[in-house]
C-alpha positions in Angstrom: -25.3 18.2 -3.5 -23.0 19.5 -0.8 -19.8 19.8 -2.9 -22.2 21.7 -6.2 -24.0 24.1 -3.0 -20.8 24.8 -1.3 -18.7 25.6 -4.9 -18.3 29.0 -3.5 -16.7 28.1 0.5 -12.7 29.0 -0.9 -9.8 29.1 1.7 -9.2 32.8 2.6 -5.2 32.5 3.1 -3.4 32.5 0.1 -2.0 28.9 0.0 -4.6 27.4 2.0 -6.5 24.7 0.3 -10.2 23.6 1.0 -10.5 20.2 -0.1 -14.7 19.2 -0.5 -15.5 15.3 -0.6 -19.3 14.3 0.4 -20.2 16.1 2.9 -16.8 16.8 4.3 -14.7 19.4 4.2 -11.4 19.5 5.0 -9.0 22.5 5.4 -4.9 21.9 4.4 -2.5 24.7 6.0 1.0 24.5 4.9 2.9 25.2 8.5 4.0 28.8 6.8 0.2 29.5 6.9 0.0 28.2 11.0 -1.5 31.6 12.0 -4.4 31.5 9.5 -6.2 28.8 11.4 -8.2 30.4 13.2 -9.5 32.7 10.7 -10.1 29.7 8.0 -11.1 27.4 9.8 -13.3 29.2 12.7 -14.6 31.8 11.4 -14.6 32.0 7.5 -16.2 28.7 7.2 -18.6 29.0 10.2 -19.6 32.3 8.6 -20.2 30.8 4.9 -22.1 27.8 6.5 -24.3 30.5 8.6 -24.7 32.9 5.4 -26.0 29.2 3.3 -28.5 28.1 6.0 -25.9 25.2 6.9 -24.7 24.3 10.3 -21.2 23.3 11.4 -20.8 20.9 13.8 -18.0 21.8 16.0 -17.9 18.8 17.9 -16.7 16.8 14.8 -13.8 19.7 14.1 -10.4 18.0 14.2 -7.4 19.2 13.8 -4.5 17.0 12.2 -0.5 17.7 12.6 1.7 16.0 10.6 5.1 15.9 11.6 8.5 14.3 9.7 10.3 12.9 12.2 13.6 12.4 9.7 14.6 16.6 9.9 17.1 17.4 12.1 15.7 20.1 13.2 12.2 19.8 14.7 9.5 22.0 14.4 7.3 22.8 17.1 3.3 22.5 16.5 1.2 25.4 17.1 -0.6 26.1 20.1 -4.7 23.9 20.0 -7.0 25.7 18.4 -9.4 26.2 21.3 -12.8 23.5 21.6 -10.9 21.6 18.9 -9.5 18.4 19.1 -5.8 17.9 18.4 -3.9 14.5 16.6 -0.4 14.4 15.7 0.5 11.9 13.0 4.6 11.1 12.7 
């Protein structure tokens, strides 16, 4: 029921991509998009969720870096997204 009722939560970056599974959802930013986290993943989907009578639970808000550790040159993560928990996956 969650993925037919939430049909309508779309990334708002262009390039984003909101992937729905259960009753997960989970959020892909390309690094180009880095500055758009806050605004897809804060606000934009704690706003549907509050404008659908659903509740977010921040506590279980994670945020996941991949890095390739084979470029030469190495790309620096952005900075934590504030109350959210950070993991870093070579």
């Amino acid at each position: 029921m969650y993925v037919v009722g939430a049909a309508d939560l779309k990334a708002v970056t262009p390039g984003n991509e909101l992937v729905k599974f259960a009753d997960d959802t989970y959020i892909v930013i390309p690094a180009a998009n880095d500055s758009s986290r806050q605004t897809d993943v804060v606000s934009h989907v704690t706003e549907w969720a509050r404008k659908n009578n659903r509740k977010t639970n921040p506590t279980k808000f994670t945020e996941i870096v991949f890095v390739d550790n084979r470029k030469k040159k190495k790309a620096h993560p952005p900075p934590p997204l504030p109350g959210i928990d950070r993991v870093t996956i070579p």
